[in-house]
Structure formats: structure tokens, C-alpha cells
C-alpha positions in Angstrom: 23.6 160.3 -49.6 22.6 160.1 -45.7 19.5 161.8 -44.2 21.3 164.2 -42.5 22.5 166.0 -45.8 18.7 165.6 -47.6 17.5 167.2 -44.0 19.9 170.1 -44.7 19.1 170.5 -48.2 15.3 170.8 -48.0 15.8 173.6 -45.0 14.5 175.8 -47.2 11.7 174.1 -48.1 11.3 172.5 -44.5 11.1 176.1 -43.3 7.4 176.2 -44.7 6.1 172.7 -44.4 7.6 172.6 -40.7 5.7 175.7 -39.6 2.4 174.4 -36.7 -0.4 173.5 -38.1 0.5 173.5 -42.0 -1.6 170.4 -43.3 0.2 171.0 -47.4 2.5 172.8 -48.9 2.6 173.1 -53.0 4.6 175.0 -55.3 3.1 175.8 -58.6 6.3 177.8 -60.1 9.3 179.1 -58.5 9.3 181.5 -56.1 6.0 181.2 -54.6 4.7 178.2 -52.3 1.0 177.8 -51.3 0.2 176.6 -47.0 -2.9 174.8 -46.4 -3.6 175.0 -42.9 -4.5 172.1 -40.8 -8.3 171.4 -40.3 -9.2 174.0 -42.2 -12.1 172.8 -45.1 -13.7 175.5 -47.6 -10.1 176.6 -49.7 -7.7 177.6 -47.2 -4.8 178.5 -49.3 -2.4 181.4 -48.7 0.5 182.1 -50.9 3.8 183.3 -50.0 6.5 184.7 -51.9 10.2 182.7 -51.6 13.0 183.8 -54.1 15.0 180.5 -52.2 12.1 178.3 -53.9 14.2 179.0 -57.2 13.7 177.3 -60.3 17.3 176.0 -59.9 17.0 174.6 -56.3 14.0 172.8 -56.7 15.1 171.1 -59.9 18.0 170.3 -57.8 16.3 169.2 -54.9 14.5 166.7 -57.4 17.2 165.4 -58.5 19.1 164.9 -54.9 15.6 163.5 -53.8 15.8 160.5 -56.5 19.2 159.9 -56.1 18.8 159.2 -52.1 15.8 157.1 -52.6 17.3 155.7 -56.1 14.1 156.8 -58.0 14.1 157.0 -61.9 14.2 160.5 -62.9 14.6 162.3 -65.9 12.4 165.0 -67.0 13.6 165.0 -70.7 14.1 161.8 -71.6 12.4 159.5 -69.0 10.6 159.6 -65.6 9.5 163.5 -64.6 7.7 162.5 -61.4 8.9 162.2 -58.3 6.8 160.3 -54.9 9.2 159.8 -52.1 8.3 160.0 -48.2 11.0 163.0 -47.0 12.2 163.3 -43.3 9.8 163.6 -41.4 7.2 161.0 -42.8 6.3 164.1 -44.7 4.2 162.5 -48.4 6.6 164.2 -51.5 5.2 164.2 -55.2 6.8 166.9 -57.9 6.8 166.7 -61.3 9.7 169.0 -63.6 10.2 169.5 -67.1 8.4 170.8 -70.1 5.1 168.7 -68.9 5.0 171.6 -67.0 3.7 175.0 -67.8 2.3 177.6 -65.8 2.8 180.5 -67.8 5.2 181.5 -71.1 7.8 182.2 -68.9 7.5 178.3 -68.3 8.2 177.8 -72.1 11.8 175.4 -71.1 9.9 173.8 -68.7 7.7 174.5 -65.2 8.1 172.6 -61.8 5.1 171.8 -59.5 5.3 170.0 -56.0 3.3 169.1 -53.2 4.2 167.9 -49.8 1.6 166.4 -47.3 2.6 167.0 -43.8 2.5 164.1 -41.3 2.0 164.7 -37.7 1.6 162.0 -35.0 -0.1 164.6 -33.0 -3.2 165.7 -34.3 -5.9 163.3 -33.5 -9.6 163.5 -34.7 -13.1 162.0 -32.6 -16.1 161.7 -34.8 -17.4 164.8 -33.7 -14.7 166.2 -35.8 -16.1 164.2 -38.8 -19.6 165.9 -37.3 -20.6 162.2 -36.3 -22.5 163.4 -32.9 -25.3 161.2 -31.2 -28.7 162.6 -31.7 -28.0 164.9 -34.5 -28.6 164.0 -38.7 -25.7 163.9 -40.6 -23.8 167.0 -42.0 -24.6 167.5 -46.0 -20.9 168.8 -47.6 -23.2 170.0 -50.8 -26.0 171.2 -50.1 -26.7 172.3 -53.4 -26.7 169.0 -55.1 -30.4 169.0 -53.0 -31.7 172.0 -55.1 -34.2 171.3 -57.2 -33.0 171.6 -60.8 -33.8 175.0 -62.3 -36.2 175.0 -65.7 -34.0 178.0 -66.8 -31.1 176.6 -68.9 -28.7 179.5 -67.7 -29.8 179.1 -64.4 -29.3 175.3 -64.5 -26.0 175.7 -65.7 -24.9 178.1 -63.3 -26.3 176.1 -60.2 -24.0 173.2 -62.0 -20.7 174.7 -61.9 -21.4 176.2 -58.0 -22.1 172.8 -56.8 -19.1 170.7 -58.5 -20.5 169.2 -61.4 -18.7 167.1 -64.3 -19.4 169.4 -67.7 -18.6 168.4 -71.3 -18.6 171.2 -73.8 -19.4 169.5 -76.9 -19.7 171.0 -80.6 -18.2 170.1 -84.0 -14.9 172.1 -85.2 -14.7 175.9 -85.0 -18.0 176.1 -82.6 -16.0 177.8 -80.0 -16.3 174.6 -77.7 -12.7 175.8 -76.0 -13.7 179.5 -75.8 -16.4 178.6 -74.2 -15.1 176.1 -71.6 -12.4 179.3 -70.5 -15.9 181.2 -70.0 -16.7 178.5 -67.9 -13.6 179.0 -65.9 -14.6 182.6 -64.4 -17.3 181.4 -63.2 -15.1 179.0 -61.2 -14.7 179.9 -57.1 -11.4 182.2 -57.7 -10.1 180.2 -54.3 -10.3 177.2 -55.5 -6.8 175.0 -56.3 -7.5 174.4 -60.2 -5.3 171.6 -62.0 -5.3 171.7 -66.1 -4.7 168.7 -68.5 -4.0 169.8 -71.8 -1.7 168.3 -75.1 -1.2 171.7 -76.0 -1.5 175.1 -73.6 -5.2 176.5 -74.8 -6.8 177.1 -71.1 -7.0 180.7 -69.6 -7.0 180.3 -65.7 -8.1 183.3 -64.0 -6.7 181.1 -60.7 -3.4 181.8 -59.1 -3.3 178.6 -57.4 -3.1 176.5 -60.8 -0.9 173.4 -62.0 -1.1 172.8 -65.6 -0.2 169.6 -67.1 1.1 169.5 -71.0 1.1 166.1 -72.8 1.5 166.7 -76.4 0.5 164.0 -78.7 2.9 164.4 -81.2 5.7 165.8 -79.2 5.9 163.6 -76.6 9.5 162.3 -75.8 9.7 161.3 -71.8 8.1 158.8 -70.2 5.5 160.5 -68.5 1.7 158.8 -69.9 -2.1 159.8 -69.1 -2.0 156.4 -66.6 0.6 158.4 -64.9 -0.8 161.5 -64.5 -4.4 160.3 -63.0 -1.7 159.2 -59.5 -0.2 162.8 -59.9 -3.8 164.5 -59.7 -4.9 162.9 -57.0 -1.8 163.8 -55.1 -1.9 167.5 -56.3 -5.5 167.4 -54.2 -7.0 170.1 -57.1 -10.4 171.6 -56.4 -11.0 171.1 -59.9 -9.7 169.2 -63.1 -9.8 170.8 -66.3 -8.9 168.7 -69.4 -8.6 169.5 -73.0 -10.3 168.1 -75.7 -11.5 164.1 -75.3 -8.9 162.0 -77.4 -8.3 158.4 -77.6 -5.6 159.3 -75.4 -6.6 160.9 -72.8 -10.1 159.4 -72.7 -9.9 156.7 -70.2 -8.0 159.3 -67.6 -10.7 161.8 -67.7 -13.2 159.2 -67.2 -11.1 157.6 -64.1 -10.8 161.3 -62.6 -14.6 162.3 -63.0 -15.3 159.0 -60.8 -12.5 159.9 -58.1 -14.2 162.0 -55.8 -13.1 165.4 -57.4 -16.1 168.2 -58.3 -15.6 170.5 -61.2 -14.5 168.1 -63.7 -14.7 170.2 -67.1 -13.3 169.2 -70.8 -14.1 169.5 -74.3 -15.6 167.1 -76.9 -15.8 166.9 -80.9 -19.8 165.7 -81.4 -22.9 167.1 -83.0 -25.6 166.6 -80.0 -25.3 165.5 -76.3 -26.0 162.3 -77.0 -23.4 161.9 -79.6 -21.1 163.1 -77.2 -21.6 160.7 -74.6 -21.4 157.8 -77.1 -18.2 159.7 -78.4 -17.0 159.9 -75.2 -17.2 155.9 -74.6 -15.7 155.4 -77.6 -12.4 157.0 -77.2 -12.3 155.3 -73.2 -13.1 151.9 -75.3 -9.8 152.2 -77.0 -7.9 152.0 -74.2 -10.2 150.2 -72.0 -11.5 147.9 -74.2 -13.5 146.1 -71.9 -15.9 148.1 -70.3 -19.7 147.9 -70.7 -20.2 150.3 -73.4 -24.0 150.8 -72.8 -23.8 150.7 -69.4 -20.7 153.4 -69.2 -23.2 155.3 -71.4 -25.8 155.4 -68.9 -23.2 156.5 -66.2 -22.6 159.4 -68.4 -25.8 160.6 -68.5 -26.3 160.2 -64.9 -23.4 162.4 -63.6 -22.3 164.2 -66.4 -23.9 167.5 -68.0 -23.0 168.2 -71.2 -23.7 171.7 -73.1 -24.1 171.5 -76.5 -23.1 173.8 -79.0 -23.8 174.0 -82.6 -22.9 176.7 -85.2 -25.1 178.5 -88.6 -23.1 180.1 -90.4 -21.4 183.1 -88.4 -24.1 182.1 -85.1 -22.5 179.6 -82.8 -25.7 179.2 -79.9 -25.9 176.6 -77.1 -28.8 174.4 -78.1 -28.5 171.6 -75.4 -28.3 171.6 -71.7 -28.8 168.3 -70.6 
């Protein structure tokens, strides 16, 4: 298939990511794309309604995409991920099938895309990067300078607002998921949130959400946890939210919480904060079996907060912030 009739099939599409001074374009279900503008920093997304964003074109699209590039794609059976650099020198990822689910409407299968938009013409000094003679450097965070509050609610509140990693942790039935969706409202409601899950448990209060399924026991393409740590990045989320910590999905987590991203939140099956952090080694260790187990430990501790929660009977209380 030539370029010309790709060009003419993504019109649609094109019509949003070849507007001035778009700097992304992601869909998170059909029928609705999300514009980041171009230099713009603290969540600039805007959604748009598009009932030509179908279901049924963009699976399409997919499809014609991988075929012109001769990609491996199959969303049922093998490959649902597509990277390909569209007209334009314009940065494609998508992903179809039922690793997909936004909602229960999404139930056959979802589709999320993003599109990073090249442009020759847009050309940054270092004042742009506020790199100016004569003045300190700008802090991005300036909360991570705050002085950590004595107050556990406080301390845990000041955690969330400046992007930090949180485990919940708690044996079975402590309400370690309930609580984590708690967690979730607290959350900037602009922010671009991206879930990891092996089965759909996360309430996102978010509208700009992706949410990633891999079931462990219903698994049948070839889509893996190694995969998906290339599709995050690509997705650009604000935050990651996994499920709970599994030998599976372990070493993924782990990658993610060291790749830049704030707000990285999931779930863990241990009876104090220190037995989740040595849990939490554990389950990287089987897929990573060489890492420096004491050593990844003490990374753990250094930039990951963990809230404990343990249960009495009917009480189920937090009795660890560390």
C-alpha cells in the first residue's frame, strides 16, 4: 500500500494531530481524542468529541498501518501493539483488543493510541529549558523540598501532591485495593492516569485514563509485562497505577517507578512495610534474578512510601506510614 493511500486514510485522524501547535494527540476509546498543546507543561489536555474516531476505523486504521509497514499484528491471537512513524515523521503507538478496557462498554475489547507530532519548526534556546545566565536553576517540584510532616495524614497527603511512588500493603481482605481507589481522588483530576491491572478492579475518577488488562490466567496473545513498560512510556501518563505486586508483573512496576514517572501507586500482599519491601524484591527476583537483593531493598526504602494496613477483626486501620 503506497503513502498516498495511508495519507488519505488517516484524514480523519490527521485532521486533529495536523492542527498548529498540537504537541500529542491520544485516543483513550472511540469517539473522543485528547490535544496536548505545544509547550504547554502543567496538564494541558483538552478533549474533543469525534464520532469519525469510531471503534471500527481505528481498528481498521491499525490494521492498514501494519500491513503498509509489514508489522505483526493481531490483537487476539498475537501482537496488539502497534509503533510505526506515520506521514509526516509523526511517532504512532496504539494498542487494540481485549488488553484494553476503559469501561464495560469495552468488555469485547478497547483501543488506545497516541501520536507524537514532529515539527521541524519549533526550535528551543536554553532559556526555554529556564537555563538563563545569572539566575539559579528552576525546581519542577518544589514540594519534594518540604520538610516532611510529623502528621501521618498530613505526610501522606503531601506524598501523593508531589508525585511519589506508594505501595498499599496489607494481608488478604484488609481493603488494600479499596483503599488505593481512595487514593485515586486525591489524584490531580487533570492529570493523564494509565492503569495496569490482570483483572479490571481500579475506579478512575479521571477522564483522560488508559487501562491496561493482563490476566494471568486468561492470557492468550502475545502481548507480556516487558511489552507494556515500552507502551507506558509512549502513552506519557501523569501517573501509573498497577494492581497487585505478582511475580509477574513485579519487575515492570519496579522498571516504571525508576523511569522518570511521579505517582507510581500499586498494591502488595505483606504484613508490615518492611515485609513488603522484601516481598516486593522477591517477586522482581524471579524475573530478574540477578539483581542485588539487599541493595534493591534499600532503593525501596529510599523512594518508595509504603502504607501499611492491618485488620482486627471487623477494624481494618493504617498502622504504618513509612
Amino acid at each position: 500500500m503506497s503513502f498516498t493511500v495511508l495519507e488519505s486514510i488517516l484524514r480523519p485522524l490527521a485532521y486533529w494531530y495536523g492542527q498548529d501547535g498540537i504537541e500529542e494527540v491520544a485516543i483513550n476509546h472511540a469517539g473522543e481524542v485528547w490535544l496536548r498543546l505545544r509547550g504547554k507543561r502543567a496538564y494541558p489536555w483538552t478533549a474533543y468529541k469525534d464520532e469519525k474516531l469510531s471503534k471500527e476505523y481505528l481498528t481498521d486504521l491499525l490494521y492498514i498501518i501494519a500491513n503498509t509497514y509489514e508489522l505483526p499484528f493481531d490483537p487476539i491471537q498475537g501482537n496488539p501493539v502497534v509503533y510505526a512513524t506515520i506521514p509526516g515523521e509523526h511517532r504512532f503507538s496504539a494498542i487494540c483488543g481485549k488488553n484494553v478496557m476503559y469501561d464495560n462498554n469495552d468488555l469485547t475489547g478497547g483501543i488506545a493510541l497516541t501520536i507524537r507530532v514532529h515539527a521541524d519548526d519549533v526550535a528551543f534556546g536554553l532559556g526555554d529549558y529556564g537555563l538563563l545566565q545569572g539566575e539559579k536553576l528552576h525546581k519542577i517540584n518544589p514540594l519534594k523540598d518540604i520538610k516532611e510532616p510529623e502528621d501521618p495524614y498530613e505526610r501522606l497527603l503531601l506524598s501523593i501532591k508531589r508525585g511519589d511512588h506508594i505501595l498499599v500493603s496489607g494481608a488478604t481482605s484488609t481493603g488494600k485495593t479499596t483503599f488505593l481507589n481512595n487514593l485515586l481522588k486525591i489524584l490531580d483530576i487533570n492529570k493523564r492516569i494509565l492503569t495496569i491491572e490482570d483483572t479490571r478492579e481500579l475506579i478512575v475518577p479521571h477522564k483522560n485514563r488508559v487501562h491496561i488488562t493482563l490476566s494471568r490466567t486468561e492470557q492468550t496473545n502475545a502481548l507480556t509485562y516487558a511489552k507494556v513498560i515500552d507502551l507506558v512510556v509512549r502513552f506519557t501518563p501523569d501517573a501509573i497505577i498497577g494492581g497487585e505486586i505478582s511475580t509477574s508483573n513485579a519487575g515492570a512496576i519496579w522498571e516504571l517507578m525508576g523511569s522518570g514517572h511521579d505517582n507510581c501507586l500499586a498494591t502488595i500482599h505483606a504484613e508490615s512495610s518492611e515485609a513488603a519491601y522484601q516481598a516486593f524484591t522477591d517477586r522482581i527476583l524471579h524475573t530478574y534474578p540477578t539483581i542485588d537483593r539487599k541493595k534493591t531493598i534499600e532503593e525501596m526504602r529510599q523512594k518508595l512510601r509504603v502504607v501499611q494496613i492491618n485488620r482486627d477483626g471487623n477494624l481494618r486501620a493504617v498502622t504504618e506510614i513509612t
